[in-house]
N, C-alpha and C positions, 0 to 999 in steps of 0.2 A: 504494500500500500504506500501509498508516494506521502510523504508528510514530511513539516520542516522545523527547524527547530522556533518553538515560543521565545519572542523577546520582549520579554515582561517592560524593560526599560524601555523601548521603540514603543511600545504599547501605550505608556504611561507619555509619552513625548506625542504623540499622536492626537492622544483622546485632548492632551494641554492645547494641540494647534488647532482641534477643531473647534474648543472651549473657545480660543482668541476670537475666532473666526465668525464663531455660532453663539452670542449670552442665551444663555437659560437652555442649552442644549441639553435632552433627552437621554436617555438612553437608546430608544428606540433610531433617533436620530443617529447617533454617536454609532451603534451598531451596524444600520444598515451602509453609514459610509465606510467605516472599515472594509465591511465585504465590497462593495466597489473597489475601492483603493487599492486592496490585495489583491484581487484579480485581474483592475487595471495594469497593477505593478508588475505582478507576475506575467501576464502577457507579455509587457513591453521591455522587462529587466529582468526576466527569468528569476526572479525571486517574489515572494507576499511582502508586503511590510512589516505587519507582525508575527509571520509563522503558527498564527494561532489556528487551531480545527473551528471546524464552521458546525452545526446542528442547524437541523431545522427546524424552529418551533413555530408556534400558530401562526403567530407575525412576521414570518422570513428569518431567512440567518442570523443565527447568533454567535459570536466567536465566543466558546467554552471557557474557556483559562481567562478571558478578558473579561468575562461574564463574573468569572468568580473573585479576579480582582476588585471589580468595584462594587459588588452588589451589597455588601457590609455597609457601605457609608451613604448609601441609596435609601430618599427616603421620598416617594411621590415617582414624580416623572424624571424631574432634572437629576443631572450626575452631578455629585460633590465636584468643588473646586479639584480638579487633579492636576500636582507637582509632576512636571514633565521638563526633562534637559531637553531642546531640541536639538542642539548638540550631538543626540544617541539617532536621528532621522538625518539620512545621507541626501544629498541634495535630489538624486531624484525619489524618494521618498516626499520631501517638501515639493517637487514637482507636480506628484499625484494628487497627494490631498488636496492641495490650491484648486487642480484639476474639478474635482470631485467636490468638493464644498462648489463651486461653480456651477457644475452640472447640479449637482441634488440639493447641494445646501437649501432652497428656499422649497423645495416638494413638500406638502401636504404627507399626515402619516398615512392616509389612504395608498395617494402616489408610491412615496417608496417601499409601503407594503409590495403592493402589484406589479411595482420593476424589479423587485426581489422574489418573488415566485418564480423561481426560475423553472426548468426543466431538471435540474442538482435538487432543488427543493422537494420538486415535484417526488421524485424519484424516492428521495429518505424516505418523505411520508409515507409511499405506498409500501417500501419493505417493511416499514416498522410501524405501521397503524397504531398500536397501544403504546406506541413511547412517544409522550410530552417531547424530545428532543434526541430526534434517530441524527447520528452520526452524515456528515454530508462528506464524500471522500473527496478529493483534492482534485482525482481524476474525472470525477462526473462534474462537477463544478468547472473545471476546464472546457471538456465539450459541451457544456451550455451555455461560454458567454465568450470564448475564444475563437475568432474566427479559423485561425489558422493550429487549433489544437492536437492534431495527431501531431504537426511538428515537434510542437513544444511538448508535446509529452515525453515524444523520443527523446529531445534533450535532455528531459530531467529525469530520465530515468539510464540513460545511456552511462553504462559504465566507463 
């Protein structure tokens, strides 16, 4: 299974630039741009941002680890103030996000629900119908928002 390593610091730098970007930003918000950004990123730099696994729960992807970072200090909708170095986000990292708060920052949470039901989405749900949050694998997440994905899969699997 193709997976990458979680960087909790890039994570915490991340959710800080879209805090800059987005006041009183969500969770749900904050979420759904992550999974853009990652996927954008990894298409285009053969890497995610944060490495983190994606699930799919009622409302479209959730990154897991990311999930469990901040849901402690989570009280309502908005996400606590998060300490982020942006220092730990390499310039095309900062290129994404900017990207990505551009395209989705102002979407309705209807909107980015329904551009996050992907065909990756789709898929968890239907293996795992009685789990709150089935596993989304890295490689069905690619062929559903990659155009050019068997490429990119070979690369990243390519010993």
């Amino acid at each position: 299974m193709l997976e990458f390593d979680f960087d909790k610091e890039a994570v915490k730098a991340a959710l800080h630039f879209l805090q800059q970007r987005i006041p009183g930003l969500t969770k749900h918000q904050a979420f759904k741009l992550l999974y853009f950004a990652d996927v954008r990123h990894l298409e285009r730099y053969g890497r995610p941002i944060t490495g983190d696994q994606y699930v799919a729960m009622e409302y479209g992807p959730v990154p897991s680890k990311t999930y469990d970072l901040v849901k402690k200090g989570v009280k309502g909708k908005a996400l606590p103030p998060i300490e982020g170095d942006l220092d730990e986000l390499s310039d095309s990292d900062l290129e994404i996000l900017e990207e990505i708060v551009e395209q989705y920052g102002k979407h309705g949470f209807r909107e980015r629900t329904d551009l996050s039901h992907d065909a990756a989405w789709e898929a968890a749900r239907e293996r795992e119908p009685a789990s709150r949050a089935p596993q989304m694998p890295w490689s069905e997440i690619i062929r559903a928002r990659v155009d050019h994905a068997e490429e990119l899969l070979r690369y990243l699997t390519d010993d």
